[in-house]
C-alpha positions as CSV (number, residue, x, y, z in Angstrom):
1,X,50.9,14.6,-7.1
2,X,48.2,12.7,-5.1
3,X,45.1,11.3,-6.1
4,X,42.0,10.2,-3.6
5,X,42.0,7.6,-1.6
6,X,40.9,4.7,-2.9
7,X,39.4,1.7,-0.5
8,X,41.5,-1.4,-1.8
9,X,44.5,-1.3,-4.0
10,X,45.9,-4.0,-6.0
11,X,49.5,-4.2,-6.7
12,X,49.6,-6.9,-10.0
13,X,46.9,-8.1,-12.6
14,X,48.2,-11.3,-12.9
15,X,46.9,-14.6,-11.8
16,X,45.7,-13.4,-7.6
17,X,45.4,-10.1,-8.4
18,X,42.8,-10.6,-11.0
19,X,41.1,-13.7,-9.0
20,X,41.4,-11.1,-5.5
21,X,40.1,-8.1,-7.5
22,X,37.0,-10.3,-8.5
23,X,36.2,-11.8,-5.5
24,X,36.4,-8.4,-3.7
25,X,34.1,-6.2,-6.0
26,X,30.7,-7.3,-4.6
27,X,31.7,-5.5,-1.0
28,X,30.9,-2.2,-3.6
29,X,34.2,-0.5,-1.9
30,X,36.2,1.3,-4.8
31,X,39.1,-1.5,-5.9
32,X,42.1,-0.1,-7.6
33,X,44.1,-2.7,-9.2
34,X,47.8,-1.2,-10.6
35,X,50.0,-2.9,-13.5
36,X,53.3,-1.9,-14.4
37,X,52.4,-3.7,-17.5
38,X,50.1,-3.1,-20.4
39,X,46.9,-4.8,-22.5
40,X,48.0,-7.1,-24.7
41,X,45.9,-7.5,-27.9
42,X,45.2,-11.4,-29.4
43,X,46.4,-9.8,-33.1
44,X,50.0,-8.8,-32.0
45,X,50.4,-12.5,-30.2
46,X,53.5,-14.2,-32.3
47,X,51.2,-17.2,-32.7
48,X,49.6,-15.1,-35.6
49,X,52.2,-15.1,-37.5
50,X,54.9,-17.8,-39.1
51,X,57.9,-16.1,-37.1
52,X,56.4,-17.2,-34.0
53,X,59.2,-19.3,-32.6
54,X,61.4,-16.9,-33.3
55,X,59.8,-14.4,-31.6
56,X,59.0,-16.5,-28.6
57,X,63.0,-16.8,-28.3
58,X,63.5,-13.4,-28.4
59,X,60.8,-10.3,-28.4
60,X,58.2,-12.6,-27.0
61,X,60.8,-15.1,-25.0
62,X,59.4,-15.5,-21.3
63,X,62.9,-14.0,-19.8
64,X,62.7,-10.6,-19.0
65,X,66.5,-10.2,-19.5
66,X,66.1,-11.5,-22.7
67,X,62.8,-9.8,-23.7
68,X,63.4,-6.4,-21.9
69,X,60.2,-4.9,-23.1
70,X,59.5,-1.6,-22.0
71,X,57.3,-3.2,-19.0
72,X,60.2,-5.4,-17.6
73,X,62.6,-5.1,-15.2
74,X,65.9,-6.4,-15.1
75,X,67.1,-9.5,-12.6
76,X,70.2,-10.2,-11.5
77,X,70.7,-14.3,-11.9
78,X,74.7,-14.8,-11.7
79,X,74.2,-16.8,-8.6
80,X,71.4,-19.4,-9.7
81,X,71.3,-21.8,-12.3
82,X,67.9,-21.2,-12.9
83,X,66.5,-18.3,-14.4
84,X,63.2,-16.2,-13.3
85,X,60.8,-16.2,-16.6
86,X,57.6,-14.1,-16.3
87,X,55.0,-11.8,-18.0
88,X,54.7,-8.0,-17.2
89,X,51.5,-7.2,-18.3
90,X,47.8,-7.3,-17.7
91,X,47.1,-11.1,-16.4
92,X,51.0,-11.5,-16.0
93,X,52.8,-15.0,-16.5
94,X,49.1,-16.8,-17.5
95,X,49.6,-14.7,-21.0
96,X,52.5,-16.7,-21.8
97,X,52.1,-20.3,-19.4
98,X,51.2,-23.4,-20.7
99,X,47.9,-23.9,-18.5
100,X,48.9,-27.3,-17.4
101,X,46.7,-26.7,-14.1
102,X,46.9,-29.4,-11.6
103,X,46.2,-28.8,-8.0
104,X,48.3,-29.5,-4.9
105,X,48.0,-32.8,-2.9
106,X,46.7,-32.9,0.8
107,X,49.9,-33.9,1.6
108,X,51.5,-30.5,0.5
109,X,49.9,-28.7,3.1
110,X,51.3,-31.6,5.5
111,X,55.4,-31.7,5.0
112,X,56.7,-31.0,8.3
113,X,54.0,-33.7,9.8
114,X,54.4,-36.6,7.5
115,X,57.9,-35.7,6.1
116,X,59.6,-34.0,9.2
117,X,61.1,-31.2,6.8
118,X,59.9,-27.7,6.0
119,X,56.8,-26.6,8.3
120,X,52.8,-27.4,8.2
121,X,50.9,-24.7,6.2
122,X,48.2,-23.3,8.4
123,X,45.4,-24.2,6.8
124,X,44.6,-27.2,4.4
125,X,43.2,-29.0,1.1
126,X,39.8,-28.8,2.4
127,X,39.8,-25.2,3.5
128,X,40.6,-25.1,-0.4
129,X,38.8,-27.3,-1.7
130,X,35.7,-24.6,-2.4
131,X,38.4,-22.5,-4.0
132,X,39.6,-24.4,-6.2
133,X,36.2,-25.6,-7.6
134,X,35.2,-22.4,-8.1
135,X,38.0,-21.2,-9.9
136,X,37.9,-24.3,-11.9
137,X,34.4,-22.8,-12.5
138,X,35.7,-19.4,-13.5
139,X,38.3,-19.9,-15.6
140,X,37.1,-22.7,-17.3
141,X,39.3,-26.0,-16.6
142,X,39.4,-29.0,-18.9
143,X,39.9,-32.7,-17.5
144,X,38.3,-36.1,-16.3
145,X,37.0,-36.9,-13.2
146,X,37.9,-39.9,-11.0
147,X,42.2,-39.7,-10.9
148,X,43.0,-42.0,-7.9
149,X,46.1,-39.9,-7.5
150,X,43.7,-37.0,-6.2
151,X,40.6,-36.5,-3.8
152,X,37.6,-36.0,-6.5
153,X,36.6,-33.5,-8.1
154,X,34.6,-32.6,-10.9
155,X,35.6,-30.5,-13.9
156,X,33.5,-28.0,-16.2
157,X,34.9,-29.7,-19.5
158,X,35.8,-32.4,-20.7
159,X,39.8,-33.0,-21.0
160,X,42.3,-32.3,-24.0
161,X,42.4,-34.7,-26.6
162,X,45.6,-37.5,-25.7
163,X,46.4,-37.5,-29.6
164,X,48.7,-40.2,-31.0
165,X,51.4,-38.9,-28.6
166,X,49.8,-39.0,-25.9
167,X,48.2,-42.7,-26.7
168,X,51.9,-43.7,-27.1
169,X,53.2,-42.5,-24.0
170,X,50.4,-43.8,-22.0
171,X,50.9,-47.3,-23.3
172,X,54.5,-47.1,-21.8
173,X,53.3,-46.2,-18.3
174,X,50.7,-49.6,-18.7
175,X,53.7,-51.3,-19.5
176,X,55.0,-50.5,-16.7
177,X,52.0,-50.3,-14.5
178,X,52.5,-46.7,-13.6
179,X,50.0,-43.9,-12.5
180,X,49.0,-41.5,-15.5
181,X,45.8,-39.5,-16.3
182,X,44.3,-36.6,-18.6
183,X,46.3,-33.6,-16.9
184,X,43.6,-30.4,-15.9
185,X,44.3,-27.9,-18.1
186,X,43.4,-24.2,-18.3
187,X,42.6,-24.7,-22.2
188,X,38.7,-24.9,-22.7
189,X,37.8,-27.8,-25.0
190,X,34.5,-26.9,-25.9
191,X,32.5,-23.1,-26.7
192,X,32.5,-21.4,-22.9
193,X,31.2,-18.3,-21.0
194,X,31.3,-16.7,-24.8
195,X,35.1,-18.2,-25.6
196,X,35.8,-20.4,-28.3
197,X,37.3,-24.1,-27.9
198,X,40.6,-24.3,-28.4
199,X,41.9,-25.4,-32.0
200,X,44.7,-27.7,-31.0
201,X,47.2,-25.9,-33.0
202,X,49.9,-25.7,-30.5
203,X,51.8,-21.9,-29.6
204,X,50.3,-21.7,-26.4
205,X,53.3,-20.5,-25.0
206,X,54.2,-17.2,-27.0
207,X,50.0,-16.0,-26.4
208,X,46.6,-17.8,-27.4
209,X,45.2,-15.3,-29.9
210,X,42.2,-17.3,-30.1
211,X,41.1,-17.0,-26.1
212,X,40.9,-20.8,-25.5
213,X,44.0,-20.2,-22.9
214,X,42.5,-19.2,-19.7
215,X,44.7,-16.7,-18.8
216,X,43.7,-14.0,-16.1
217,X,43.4,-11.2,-18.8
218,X,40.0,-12.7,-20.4
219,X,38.5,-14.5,-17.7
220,X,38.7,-12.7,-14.3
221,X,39.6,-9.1,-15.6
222,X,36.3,-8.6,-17.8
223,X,34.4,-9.8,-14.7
224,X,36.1,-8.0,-12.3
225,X,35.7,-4.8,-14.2
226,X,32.1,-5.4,-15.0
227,X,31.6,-5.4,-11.1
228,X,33.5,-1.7,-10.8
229,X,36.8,-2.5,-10.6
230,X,39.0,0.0,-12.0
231,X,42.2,-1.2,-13.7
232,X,44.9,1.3,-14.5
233,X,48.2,0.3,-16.5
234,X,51.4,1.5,-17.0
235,X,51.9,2.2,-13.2
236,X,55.1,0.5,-11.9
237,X,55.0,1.1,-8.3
238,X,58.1,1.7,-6.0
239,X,57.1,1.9,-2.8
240,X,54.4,1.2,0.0
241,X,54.2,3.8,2.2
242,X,53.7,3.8,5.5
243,X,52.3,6.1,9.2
244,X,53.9,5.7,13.0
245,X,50.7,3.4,13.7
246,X,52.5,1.2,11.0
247,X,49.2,1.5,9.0
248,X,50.0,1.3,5.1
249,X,48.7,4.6,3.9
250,X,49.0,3.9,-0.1
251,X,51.8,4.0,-2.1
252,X,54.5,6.1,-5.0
253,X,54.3,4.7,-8.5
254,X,55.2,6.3,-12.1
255,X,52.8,6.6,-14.9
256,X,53.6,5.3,-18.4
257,X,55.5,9.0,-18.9
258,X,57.6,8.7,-15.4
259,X,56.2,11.1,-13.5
260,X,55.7,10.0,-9.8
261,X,52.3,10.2,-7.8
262,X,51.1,8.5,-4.8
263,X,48.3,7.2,-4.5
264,X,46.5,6.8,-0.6
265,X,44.4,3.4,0.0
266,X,42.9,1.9,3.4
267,X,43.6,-1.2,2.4
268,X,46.7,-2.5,0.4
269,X,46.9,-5.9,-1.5
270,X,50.6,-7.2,-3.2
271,X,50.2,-9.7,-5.6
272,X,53.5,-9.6,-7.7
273,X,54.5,-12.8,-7.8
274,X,57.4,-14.3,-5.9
275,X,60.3,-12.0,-7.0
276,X,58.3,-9.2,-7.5
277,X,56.5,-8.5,-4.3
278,X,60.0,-9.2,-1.8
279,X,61.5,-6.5,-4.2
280,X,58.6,-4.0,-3.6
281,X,58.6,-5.0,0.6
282,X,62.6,-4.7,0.5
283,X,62.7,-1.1,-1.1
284,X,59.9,-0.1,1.0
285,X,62.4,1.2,3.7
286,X,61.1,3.5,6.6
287,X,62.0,4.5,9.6
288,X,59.8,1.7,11.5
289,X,60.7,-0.7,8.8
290,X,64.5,-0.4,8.2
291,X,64.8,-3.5,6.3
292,X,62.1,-3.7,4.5
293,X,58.2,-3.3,4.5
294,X,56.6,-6.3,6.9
295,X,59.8,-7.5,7.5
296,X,60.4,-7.9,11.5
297,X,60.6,-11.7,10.8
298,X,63.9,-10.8,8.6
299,X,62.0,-13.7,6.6
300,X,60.9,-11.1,3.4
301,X,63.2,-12.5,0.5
302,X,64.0,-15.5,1.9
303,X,63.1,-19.3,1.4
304,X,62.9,-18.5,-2.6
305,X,61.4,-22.0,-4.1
306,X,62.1,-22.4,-8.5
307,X,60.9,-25.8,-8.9
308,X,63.9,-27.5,-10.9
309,X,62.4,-28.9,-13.9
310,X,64.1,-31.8,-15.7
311,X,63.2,-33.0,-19.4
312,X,63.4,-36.0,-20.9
313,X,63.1,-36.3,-24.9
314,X,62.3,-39.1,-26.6
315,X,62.4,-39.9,-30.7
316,X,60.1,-42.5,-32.3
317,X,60.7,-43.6,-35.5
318,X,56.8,-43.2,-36.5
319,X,55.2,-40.1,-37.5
320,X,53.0,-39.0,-33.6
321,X,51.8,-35.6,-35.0
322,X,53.7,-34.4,-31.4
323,X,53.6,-30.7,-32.4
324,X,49.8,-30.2,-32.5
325,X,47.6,-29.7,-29.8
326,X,48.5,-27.5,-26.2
327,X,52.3,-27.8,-26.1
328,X,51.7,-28.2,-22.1
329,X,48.8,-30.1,-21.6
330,X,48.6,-33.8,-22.2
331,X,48.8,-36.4,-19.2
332,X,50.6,-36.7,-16.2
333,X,51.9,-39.0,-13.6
334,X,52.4,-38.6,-10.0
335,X,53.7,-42.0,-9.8
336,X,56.6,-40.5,-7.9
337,X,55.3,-37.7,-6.1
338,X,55.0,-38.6,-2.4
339,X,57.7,-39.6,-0.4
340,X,58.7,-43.1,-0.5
341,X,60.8,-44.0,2.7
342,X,63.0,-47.0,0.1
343,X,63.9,-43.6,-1.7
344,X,67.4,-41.4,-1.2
345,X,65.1,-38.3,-0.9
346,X,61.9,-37.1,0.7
347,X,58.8,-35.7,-1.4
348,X,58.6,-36.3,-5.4
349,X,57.8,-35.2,-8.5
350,X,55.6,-34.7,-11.5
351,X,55.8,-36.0,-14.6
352,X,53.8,-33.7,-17.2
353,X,53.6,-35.1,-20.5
354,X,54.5,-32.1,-23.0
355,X,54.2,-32.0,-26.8
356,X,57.2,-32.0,-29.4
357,X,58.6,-28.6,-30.6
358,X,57.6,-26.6,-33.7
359,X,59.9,-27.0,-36.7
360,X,62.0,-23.9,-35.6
361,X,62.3,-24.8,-32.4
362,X,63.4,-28.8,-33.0
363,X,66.0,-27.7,-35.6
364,X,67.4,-25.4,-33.0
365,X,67.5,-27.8,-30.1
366,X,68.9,-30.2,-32.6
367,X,71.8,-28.0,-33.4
368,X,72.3,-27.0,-29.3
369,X,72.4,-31.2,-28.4
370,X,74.3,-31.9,-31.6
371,X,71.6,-34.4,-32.6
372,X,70.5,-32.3,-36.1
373,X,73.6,-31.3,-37.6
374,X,74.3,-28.0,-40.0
375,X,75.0,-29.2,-43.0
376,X,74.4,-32.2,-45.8
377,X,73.1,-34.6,-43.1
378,X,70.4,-32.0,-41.4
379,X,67.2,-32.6,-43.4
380,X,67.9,-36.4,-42.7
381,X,68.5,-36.3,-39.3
382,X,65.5,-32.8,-38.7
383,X,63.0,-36.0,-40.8
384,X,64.1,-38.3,-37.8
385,X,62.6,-36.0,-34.8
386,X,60.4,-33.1,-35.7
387,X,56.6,-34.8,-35.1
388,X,58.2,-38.1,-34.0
389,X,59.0,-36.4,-30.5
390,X,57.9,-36.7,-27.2
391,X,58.9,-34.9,-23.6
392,X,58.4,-35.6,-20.0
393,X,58.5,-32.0,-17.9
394,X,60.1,-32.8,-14.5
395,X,58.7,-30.8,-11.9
396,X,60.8,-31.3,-8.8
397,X,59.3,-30.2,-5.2
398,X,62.0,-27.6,-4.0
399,X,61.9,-27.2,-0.3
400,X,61.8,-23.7,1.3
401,X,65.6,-22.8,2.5
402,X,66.2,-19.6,3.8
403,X,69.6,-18.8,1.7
404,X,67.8,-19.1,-1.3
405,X,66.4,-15.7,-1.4
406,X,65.2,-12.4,-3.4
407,X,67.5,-9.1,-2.5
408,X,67.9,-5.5,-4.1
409,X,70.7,-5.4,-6.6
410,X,72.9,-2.4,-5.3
411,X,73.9,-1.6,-9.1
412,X,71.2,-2.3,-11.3
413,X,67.7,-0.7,-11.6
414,X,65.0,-0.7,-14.2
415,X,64.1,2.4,-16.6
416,X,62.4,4.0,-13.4
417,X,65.7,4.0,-11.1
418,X,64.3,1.0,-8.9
419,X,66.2,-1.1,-7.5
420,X,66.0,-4.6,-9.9
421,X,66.1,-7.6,-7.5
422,X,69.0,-10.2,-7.0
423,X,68.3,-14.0,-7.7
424,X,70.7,-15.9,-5.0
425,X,69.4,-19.5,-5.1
426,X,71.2,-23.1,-5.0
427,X,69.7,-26.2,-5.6
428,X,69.7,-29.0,-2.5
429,X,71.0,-32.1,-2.7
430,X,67.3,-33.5,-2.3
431,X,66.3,-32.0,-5.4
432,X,69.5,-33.2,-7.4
433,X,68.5,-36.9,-6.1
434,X,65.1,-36.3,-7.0
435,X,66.0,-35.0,-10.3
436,X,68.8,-37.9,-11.1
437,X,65.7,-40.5,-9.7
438,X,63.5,-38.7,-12.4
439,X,65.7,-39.3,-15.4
440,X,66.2,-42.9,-14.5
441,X,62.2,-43.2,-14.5
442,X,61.7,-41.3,-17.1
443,X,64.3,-43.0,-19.3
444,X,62.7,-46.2,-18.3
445,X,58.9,-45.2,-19.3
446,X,60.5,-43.8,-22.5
447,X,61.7,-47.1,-23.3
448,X,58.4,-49.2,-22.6
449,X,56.9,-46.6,-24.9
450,X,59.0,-47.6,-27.8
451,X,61.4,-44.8,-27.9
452,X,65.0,-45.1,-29.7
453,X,67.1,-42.2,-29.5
454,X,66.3,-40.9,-25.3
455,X,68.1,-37.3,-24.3
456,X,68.0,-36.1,-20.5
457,X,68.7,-32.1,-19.1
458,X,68.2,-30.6,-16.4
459,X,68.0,-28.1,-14.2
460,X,66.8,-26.4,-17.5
461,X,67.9,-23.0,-17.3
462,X,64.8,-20.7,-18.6
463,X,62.3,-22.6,-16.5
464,X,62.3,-20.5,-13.2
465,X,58.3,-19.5,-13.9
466,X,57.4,-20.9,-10.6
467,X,58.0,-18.0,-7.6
468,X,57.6,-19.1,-4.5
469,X,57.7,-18.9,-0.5
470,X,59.7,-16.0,-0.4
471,X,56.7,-14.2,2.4
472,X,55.8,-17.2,3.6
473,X,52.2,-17.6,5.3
474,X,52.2,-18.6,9.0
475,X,50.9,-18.4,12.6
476,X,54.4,-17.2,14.5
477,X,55.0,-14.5,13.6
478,X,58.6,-15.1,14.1
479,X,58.4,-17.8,10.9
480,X,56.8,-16.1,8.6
481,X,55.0,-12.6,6.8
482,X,51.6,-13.1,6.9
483,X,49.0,-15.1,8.2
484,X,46.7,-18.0,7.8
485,X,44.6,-15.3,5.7
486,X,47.3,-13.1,4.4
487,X,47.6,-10.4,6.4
488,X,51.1,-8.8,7.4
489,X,52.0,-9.9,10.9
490,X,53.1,-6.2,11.2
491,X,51.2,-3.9,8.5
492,X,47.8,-5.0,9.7
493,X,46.1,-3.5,6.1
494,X,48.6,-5.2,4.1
495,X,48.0,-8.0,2.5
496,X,49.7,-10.6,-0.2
497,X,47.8,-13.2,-1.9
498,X,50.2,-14.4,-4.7
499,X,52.7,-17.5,-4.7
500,X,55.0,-15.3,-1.9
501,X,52.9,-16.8,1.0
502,X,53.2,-20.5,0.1
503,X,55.2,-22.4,2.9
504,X,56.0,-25.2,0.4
505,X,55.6,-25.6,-3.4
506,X,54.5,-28.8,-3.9
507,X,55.3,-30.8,-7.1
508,X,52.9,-29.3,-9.6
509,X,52.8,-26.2,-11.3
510,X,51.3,-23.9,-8.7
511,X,48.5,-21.5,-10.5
512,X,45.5,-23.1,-9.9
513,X,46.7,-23.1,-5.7
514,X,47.9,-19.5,-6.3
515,X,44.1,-18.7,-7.4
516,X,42.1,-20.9,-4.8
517,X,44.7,-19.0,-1.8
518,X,43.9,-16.0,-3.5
519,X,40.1,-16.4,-3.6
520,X,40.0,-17.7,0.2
521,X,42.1,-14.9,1.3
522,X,39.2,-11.9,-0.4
523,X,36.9,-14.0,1.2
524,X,38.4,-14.2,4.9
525,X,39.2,-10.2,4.1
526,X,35.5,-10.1,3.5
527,X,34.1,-12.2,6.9
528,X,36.0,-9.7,8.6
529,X,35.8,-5.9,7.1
530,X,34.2,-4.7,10.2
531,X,37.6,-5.3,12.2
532,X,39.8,-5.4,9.5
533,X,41.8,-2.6,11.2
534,X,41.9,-4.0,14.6
């Protein structure tokens, strides 16, 4: 079955296919966006109800292989110690992230020149700088102005309350004389754009039913479909087709019921996220692309970038209140985070200041660290932690190697007979320095904060939610997939605009870069529709 052709079509809802689809719809050309996912409503969120952290390990758990909704897909992650988490559904992993939105440094752009490692992106912070103010804008960002860590930049709100946590932490890095400020968060702090402020009561992880989350489904999807954009769920494409001019010509997908169509476009835009849009590339075979859709480079799949993520947990013996209030979104420090030529590793890290855990959730880490026993002692020893608790998120920059990559899995498919992708992924010894380093520094500003009983972990297993480099932007096209504006080096209407094309990831959670690269990609697309084709 085919349907018409359509002018633009979206492959993902999530956060660059929602910011794309927005930024497109005032050209008036007929926008198609596709989700293999669904709407998800605020009332069936587990945050309504008092099993919520047990549903967020389980039903609602940000795993696909442990979730395995009807939407999902399976991965294959034998061969890496970190695990892909995401959200299949309409605005994807935002639903279930924790909105901690920082921006990358000017130096992210600039590895390969002040670091000598990975390569120079081609374009910069100040090509983004428009980007990410306006999507700031949009989505409604929380923070305070004037962090010397950062070129400025104003915010539409003012930032998330520090609580008594967040007071005691920060008096350990004045001890010390560290960097921290107010992280930017995606959480809106006061009444905006018809949403109300957030309530500071802490799930943000397993769904805000309340909207104060800025995830992609309430801010840019109402927008975006105001303008004409036309959404349609339950399609899980499988392939991008493609003619002898190696024009993409639309693409096969089944409906919520499994029957196959295609569907023809002039233009097609992938925004899957790191895993999923090498996966649809790699199993869009043809007889001008034998392995793989865009893939002359041989570079589709590869240079796979998970962000290790450390934690360090410290008890207090005073009540902090830790479990209230955005369980991502406190402070930060980029004390750490560029390179420092007396260190044993190039780049750095971030320290993001996260809440303690729900009662659920601290009894069960308890148990798993053997810190809370089972038995006559628990209650005694649950009293000690649960609101006395306080964690520092390590987010390590992972540099781009090429043998840490996305393939098909030649065994296992999802419910539609595609081909689920295979996770093959090691962690460098620069990260595992970095990482060690973190501990050490974290450990120490745990102390000056008055901690008493300080745990350390990582890689942590289930934090793989950040997907990136694996169709990698670029001039050569022998280096990379696309260029400086996203476009396929060899499918010249084919274009990707989630965290695929980043040629390093930084050391910050990577949203609010995803959406400024995917904004400045519709508008480059835009300044040049009258030779898009040429």
């Amino acid at each position: 079955m085919a349907d018409d052709i359509v002018d633009v079509l979206i492959i993902g809802s999530g956060a660059s296919g929602a910011a794309v689809a927005w930024r497109l719809a005032d050209t008036r050309m007929r926008i198609v966006c596709m989700e293999q996912g669904d709407w998800t409503h605020p009332s069936d969120y587990p945050s309504t109800r008092r099993s919520w952290e047990a549903e967020a390990a389980a039903s609602a758990s940000p795993s696909p292989n442990i979730r395995k909704g009807r939407d999902d897909y399976p991965i294959n992650e034998d061969d890496s110690p970190i695990s892909i988490v995401n959200y299949n559904g309409v605005g994807g992993s935002t639903v279930l992230y924790s909105a901690h939105f920082p921006r990358f440094h000017p130096s992210d752009f600039r590895v390969r020149t002040l670091d000598g490692v990975a390569d120079d992106w081609p374009l910069d912070y100040a090509t983004l700088e428009p980007y990410f103010a306006l999507n700031d804008r949009n989505i409604g960002v929380s923070g305070l102005s004037g962090d010397p860590a950062m070129p400025p930049h104003d915010l539409p709100l003012p930032p998330i309350p520090l609580g008594k946590m967040g007071e005691t932490i920060a008096r350990g890095f004045n001890r010390l004389g560290w960097h921290w400020w107010p992280s930017d968060s995606a959480i809106i702090t006061r009444d905006y754009e018809g949403r109300e402020a957030c309530a500071n009561l802490g799930p943000c992880h397993s769904g805000c039913a309340k909207g104060a989350k800025s995830s992609a489904d309430i801010t840019y999807w109402p927008m975006a479909r105001r303008a004409g954009v036309e959404l349609r769920t339950r399609c899980r494409v499988s392939e991008i087709l493609v003619d002898d001019n190696d024009m993409a010509t639309g693409v096969v997908y089944f409906d919520e019921h499994g029957v196959e169509h295609r569907q023809r476009a002039e233009v097609v835009i992938l925004a899957c996220n790191g895993v999923g849009t090498p996966r649809l590339l790699l199993n869009s075979t043809s007889a001008r692309f034998p392995q793989g859709l865009a893939n002359r480079s041989g570079l589709v799949g590869k240079n796979l970038m998970l962000h290790p993520w450390g934690l360090i947990s410290g008890a207090f013996d005073e009540q902090l209140d830790s479990h209230y209030g955005p369980q991502g979104c406190c402070l930060l420090s980029k004390q750490f985070y560029e390179t420092d030529p007396g260190r044993d590793f190039v780049r750095g890290y971030n320290m993001q200041i996260t809440r303690g855990t729900g009662p659920v959730m601290t009894a069960r880490q308890g148990l798993t660290r053997g810190t809370i026993p089972w038995g006559a002692a628990h209650h005694v020893e649950f009293a000690r932690r649960y609101d006395r608790t306080i964690n520092i998120g390590i987010c390590c920059e992972d540099l781009p190697e090429e043998h840490n990559c996305v393939t098909l899995d030649p065994t296992l498919t999802d419910s539609s007979g595609i081909p689920a992708p295979r996770i093959s992924y090691r962690m460098s010894d620069n990260s595992k320095r970095m990482m060690q380093h973190s501990f050490e520094k974290g450990t120490e500003v745990m102390k000056a904060a008055g901690a008493l009983d300080i745990r350390t972990e990582g890689p942590i297993r289930y934090a793989g939610w950040h997907l990136l480099g694996t169709a990698r932007m670029g001039r050569d096209p022998a280096r990379s997939v696309v260029n400086e504006w996203g476009r396929s080096h060899d499918v010249r209407n084919l274009f990707i605009v989630d965290g695929s094309v980043f040629v390093t990831s930084g050391g910050v959670n990577p949203t609010s870069t995803i959406q400024a690269v995917a904004l400045y990609i519709a508008d480059a697309m835009k300044a040049r529709l009258a030779n898009l084709f040429d």
